[in-house]
Residue frames relative to the residue before (quaternion, step in Angstrom):
aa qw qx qy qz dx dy dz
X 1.0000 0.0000 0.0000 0.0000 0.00 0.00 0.00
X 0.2765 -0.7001 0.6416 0.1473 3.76 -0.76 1.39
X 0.7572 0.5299 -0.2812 0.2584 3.38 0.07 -1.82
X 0.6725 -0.4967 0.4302 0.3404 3.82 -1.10 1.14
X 0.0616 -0.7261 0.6534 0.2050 4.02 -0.89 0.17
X 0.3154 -0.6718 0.6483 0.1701 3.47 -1.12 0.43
X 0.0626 -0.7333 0.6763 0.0307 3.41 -0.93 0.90
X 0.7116 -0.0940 0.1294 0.6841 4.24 0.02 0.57
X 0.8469 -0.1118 0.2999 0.4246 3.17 -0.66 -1.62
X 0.6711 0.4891 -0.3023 0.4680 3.72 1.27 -0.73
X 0.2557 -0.7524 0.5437 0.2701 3.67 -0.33 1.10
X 0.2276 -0.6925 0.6700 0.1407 3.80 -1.19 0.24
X 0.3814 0.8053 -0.4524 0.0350 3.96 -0.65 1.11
X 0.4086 0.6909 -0.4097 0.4335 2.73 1.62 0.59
X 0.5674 -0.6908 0.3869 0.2260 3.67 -0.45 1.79
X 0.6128 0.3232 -0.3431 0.6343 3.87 0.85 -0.85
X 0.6900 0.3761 -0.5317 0.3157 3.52 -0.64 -0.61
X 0.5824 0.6194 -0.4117 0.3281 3.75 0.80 -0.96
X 0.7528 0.3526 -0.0474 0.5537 3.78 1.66 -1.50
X 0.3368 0.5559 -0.5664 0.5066 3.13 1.07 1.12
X 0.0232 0.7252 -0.6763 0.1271 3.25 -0.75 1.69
X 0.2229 0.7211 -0.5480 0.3605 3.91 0.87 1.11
X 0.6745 0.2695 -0.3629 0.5837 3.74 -0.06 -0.91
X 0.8012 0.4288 -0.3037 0.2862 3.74 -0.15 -0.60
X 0.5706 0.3330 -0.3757 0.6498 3.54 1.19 0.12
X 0.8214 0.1893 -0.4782 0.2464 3.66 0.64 0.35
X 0.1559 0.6644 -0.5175 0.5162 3.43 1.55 0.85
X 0.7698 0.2331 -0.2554 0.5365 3.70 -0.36 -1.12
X 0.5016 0.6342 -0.3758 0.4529 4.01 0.43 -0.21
X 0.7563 0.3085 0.0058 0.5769 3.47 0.54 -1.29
X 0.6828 0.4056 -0.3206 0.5162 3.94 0.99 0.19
X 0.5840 -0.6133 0.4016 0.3486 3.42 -0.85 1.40
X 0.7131 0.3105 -0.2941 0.5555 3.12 -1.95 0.02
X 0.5211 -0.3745 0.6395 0.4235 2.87 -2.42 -0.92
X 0.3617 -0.7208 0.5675 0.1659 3.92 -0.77 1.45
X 0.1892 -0.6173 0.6888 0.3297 4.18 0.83 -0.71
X 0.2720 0.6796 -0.6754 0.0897 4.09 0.43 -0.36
X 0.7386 0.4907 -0.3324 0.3211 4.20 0.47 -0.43
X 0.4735 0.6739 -0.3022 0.4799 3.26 1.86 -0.68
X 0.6301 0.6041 -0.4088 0.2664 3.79 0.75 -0.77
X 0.2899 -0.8232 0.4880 -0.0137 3.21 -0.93 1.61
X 0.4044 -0.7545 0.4077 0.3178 3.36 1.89 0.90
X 0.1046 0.7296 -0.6655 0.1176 3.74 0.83 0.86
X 0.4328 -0.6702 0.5280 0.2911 3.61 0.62 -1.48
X 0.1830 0.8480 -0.4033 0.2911 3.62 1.85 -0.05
X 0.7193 0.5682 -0.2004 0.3458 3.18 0.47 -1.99
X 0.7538 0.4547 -0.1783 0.4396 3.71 0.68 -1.48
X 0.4393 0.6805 -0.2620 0.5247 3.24 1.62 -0.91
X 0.8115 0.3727 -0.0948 0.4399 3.72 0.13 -1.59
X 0.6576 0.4748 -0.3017 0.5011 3.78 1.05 -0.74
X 0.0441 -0.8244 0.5457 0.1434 3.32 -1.45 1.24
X 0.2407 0.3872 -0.6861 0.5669 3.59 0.95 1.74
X 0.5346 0.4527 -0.6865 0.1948 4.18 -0.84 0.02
X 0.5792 0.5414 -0.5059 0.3398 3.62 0.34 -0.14
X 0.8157 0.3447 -0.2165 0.4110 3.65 1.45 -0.15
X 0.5543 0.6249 -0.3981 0.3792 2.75 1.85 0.59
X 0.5213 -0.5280 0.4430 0.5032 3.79 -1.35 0.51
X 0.9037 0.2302 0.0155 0.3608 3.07 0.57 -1.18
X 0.4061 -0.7096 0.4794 0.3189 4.14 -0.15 0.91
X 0.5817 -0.4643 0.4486 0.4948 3.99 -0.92 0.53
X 0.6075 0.5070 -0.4359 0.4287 3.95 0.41 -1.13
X 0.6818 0.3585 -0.3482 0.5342 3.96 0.29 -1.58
X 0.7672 0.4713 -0.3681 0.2320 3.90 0.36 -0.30
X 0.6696 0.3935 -0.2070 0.5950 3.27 2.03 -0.29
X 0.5272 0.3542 -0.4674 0.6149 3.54 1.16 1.07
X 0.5329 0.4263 -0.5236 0.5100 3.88 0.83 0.53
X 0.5605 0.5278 -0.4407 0.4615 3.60 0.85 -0.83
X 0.6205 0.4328 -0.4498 0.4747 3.71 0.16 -1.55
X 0.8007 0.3588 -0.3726 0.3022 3.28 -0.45 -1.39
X 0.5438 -0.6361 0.4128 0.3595 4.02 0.59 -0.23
X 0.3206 0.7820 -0.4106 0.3422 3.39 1.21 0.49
X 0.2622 -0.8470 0.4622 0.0158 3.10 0.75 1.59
X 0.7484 0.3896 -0.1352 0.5194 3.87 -0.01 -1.94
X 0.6800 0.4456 -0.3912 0.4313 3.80 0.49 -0.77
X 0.5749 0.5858 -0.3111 0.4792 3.51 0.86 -0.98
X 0.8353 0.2940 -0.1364 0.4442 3.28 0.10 -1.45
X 0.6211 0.5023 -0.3208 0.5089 3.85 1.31 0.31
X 0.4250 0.7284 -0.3824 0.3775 3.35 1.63 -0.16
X 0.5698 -0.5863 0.4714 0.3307 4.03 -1.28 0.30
X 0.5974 0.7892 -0.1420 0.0124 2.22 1.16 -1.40
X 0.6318 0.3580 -0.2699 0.6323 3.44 1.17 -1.28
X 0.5190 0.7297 -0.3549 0.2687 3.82 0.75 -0.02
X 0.5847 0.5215 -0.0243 0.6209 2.97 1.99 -1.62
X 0.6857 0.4774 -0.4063 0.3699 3.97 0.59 -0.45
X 0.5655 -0.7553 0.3280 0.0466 3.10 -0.87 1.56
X 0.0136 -0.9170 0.1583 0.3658 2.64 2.11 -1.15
X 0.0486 -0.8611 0.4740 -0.1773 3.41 1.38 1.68
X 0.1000 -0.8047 0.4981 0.3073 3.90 1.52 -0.79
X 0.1033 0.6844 -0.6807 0.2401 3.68 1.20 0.93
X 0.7382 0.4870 -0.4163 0.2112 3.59 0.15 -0.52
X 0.4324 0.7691 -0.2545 0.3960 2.77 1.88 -1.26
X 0.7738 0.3875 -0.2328 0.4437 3.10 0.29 -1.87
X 0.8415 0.2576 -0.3567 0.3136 4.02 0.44 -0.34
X 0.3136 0.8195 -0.4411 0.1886 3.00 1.56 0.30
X 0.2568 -0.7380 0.5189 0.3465 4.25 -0.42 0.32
X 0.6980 0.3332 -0.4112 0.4824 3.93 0.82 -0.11
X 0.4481 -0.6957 0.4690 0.3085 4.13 0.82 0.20
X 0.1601 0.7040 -0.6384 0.2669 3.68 1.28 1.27
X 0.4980 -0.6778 0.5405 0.0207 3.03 -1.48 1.41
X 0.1790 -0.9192 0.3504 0.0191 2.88 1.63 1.22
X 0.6399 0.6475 -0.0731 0.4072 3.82 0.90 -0.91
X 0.6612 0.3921 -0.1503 0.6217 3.26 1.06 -1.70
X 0.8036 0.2839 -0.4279 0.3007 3.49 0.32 -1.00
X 0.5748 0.5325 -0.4035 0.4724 3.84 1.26 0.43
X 0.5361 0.4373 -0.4109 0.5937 3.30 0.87 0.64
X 0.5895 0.2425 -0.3785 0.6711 4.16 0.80 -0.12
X 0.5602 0.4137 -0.5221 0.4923 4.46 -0.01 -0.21
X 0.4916 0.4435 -0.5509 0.5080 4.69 0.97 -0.42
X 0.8473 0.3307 -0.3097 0.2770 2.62 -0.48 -1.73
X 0.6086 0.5773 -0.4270 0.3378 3.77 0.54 -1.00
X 0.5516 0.4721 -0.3040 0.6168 3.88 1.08 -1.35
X 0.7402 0.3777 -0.4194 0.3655 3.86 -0.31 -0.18
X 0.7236 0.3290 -0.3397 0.5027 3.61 0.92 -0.67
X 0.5300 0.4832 -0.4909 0.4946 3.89 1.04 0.17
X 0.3393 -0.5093 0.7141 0.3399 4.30 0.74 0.05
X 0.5874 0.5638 -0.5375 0.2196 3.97 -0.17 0.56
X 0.3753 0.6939 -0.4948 0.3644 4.05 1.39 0.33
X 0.5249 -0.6877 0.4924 0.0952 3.09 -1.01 1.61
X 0.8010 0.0066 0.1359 0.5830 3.41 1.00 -1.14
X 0.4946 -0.7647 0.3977 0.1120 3.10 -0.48 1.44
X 0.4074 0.7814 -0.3646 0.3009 3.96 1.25 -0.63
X 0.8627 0.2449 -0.0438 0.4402 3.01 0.58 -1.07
X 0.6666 0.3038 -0.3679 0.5727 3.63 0.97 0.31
X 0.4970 0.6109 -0.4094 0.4606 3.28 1.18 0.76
X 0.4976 0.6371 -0.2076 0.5509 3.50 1.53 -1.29
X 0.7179 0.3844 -0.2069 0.5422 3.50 0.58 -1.77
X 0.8153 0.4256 -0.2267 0.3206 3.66 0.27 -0.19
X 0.3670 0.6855 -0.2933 0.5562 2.77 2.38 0.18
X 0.5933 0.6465 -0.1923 0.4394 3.21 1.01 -2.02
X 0.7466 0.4385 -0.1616 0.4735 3.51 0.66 -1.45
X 0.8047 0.2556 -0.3552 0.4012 3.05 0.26 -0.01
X 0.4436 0.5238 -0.5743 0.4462 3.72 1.34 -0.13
X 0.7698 0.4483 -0.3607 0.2762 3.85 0.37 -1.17
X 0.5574 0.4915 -0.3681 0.5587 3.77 1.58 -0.39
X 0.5505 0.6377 -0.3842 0.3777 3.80 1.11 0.31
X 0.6871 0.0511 0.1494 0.7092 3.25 0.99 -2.03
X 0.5886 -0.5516 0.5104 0.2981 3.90 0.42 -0.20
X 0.7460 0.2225 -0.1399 0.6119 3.49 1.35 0.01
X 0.6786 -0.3754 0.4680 0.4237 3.28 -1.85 0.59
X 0.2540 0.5799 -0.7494 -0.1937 3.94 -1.69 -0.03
X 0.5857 -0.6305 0.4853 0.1545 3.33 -0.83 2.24
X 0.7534 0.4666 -0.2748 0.3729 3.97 0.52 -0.80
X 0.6302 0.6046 -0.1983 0.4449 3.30 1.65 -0.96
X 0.7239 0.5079 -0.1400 0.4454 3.14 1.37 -1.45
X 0.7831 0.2167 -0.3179 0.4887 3.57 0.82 -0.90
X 0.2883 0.6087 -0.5494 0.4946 3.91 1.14 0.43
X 0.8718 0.1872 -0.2439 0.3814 3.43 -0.08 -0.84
X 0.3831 0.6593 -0.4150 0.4963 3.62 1.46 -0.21
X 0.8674 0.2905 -0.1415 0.3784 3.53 0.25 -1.36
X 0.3098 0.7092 -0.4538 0.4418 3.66 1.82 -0.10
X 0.8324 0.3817 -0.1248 0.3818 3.01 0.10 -2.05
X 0.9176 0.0219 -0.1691 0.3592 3.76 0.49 -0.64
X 0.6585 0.3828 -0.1778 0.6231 3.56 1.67 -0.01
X 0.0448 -0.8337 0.5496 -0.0306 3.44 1.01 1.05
X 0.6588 0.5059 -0.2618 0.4914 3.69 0.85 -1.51
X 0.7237 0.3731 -0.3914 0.4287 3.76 0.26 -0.75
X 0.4688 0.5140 -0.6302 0.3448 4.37 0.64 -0.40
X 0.5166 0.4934 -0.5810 0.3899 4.00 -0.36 0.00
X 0.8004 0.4124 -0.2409 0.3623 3.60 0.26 -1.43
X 0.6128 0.5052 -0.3913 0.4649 3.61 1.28 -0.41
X 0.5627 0.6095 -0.4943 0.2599 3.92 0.80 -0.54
X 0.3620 0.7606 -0.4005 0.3605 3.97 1.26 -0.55
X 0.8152 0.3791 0.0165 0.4375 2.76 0.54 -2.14
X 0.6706 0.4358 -0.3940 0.4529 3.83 0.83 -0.84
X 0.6383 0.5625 -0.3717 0.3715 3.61 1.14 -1.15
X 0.6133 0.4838 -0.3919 0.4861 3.67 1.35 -0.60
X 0.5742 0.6476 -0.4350 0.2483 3.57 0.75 -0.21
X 0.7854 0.5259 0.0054 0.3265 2.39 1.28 -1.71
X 0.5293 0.5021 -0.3391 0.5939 3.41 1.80 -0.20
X 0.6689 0.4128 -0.3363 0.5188 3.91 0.86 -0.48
X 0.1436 -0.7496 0.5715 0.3013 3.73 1.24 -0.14
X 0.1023 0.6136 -0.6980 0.3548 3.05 -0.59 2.06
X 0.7976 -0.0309 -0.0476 0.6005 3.51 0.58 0.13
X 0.5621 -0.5844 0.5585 0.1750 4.10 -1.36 1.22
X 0.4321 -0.6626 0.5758 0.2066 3.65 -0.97 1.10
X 0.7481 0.2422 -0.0972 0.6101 3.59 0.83 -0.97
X 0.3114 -0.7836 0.4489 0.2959 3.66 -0.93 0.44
X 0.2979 -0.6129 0.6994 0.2154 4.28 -1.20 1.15
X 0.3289 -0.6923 0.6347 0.0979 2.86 -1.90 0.86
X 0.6025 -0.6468 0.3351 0.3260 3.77 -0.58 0.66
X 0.3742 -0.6472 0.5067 0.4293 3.59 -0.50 0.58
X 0.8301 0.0190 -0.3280 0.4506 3.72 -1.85 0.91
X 0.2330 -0.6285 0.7417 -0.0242 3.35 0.47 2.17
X 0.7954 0.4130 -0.3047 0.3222 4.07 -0.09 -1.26
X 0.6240 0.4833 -0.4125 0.4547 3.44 0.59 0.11
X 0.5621 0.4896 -0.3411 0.5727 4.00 1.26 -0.87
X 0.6088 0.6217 -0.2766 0.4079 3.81 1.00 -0.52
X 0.7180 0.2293 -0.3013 0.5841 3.29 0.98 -0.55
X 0.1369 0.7829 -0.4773 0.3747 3.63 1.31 -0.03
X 0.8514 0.3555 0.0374 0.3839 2.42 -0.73 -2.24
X 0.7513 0.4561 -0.3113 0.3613 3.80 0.98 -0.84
X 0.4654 0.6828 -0.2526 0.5034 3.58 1.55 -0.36
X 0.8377 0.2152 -0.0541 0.4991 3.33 0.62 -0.96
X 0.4134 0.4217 -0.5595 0.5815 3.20 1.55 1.17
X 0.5842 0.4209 -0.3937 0.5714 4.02 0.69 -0.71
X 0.8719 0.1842 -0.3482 0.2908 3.26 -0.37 -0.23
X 0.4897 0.4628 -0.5510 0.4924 3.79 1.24 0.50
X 0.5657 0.5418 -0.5171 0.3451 3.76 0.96 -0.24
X 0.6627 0.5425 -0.3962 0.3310 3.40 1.05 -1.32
X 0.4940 0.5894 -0.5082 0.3878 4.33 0.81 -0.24
C-alpha cells in the first residue's frame, strides 16, 4: 500500500508503519477466545451497527486500521473501547465474525496498564462494578452509583434521589446489599481467571 491513510485527523504514510502488524497480533493474542481481529476487511459494518458511535472519537474500523498501522498511543488514547456498550450488535453483523467487543475489552485493560486513559470515569465505574461483584457476587445499584457519583458527579447525587427513591418503593433495587449463596465457590472463580489471565 503506497497511498497516505487517514485515520480522523492523524495522517499515516509511512509504508512500514502501514505493515507493522505487531500491536495487532498482540491485541488479538491477549483477547479471549479466537478475536478474527486480523480478518477485518475495514468494510465499516461495525460503526454502522453500534448505537454509542455517535460518541465515539474513533469507529471500530478507524480503530482497527490504527492497530494494523502500529499506532500504539492513538489506539490506546482512543474513547473508543470506553464507549462500547457491549450489545455484540456488531458481532452479529459482522461478515468475518470479529469479536468486535472482546478485543475492546483487551484495548481497556491494555490503555490502563500503559497509564494512557484520557478520562478516568469510566474505568473507575468498571472497577467499582468489580469490586461490588468480588464483594456479594452481584451488582448493589445504590452502592455503585453512590460511589460513582461521590467521586466524579458529586453535584448531580441530588438529581438521582427522584429516581433511586422510585426504585426503591417499586423494589427495583435493595437499600442494603445480599450476597449470593457459594460467595466461596465465585471466589475461586474469580481467582482462576486472575492466574490464568496472568499466565498470557
Amino acid at each position: 500500500m503506497t497511498e497516505a491513510l487517514t485515520i480522523s485527523s492523524t495522517p499515516v504514510s509511512d509504508p512500514k508503519q502501514i505493515e507493522d502488524l505487531t500491536l495487532l497480533k498482540e491485541v488479538a493474542s491477549r483477547t479471549a477466545g479466537v478475536s478474527n481481529l486480523e480478518m477485518c476487511i475495514q468494510c465499516g459494518t461495525c460503526g454502522g451497527s453500534c448505537p454509542s458511535a455517535v460518541e465515539m472519537e474513533d469507529t471500530p474500523r478507524r480503530l482497527f486500521a490504527m492497530l494494523r498501522a502500529g499506532m500504539r498511543e492513538e489506539a490506546l488514547k482512543s474513547n473508543t473501547p470506553w464507549i462500547c456498550v457491549s450489545c455484540y450488535h456488531c458481532v452479529v453483523r459482522c461478515p468475518q465474525n470479529i469479536h468486535i467487543p472482546d478485543v475492546m475489552y483487551t484495548l481497556k485493560t491494555m490503555a490502563v496498564d500503559a497509564k494512557l486513559v484520557q478520562d478516568s470515569t469510566a474505568p473507575d465505574f468498571s472497577q467499582t462494578f468489580v469490586d461490588m461483584v468480588e464483594d456479594y457476587g452481584r451488582s448493589f445499584e445504590i452502592g455503585l452509583a453512590s460511589r460513582h457519583y461521590l467521586k466524579h458527579f458529586p453535584l448531580r447525587l441530588t438529581n438521582m434521589v427522584p429516581m433511586g427513591m422510585g426504585m426503591l418503593s417499586k423494589k427495583r433495587m435493595n437499600l442494603t446489599p445480599t450476597r449470593i449463596k457459594n460467595m466461596k465457590q465465585l471466589k475461586a472463580i474469580l481467582k482462576r481467571a486472575k492466574e490464568l489471565e496472568a499466565e498470557q
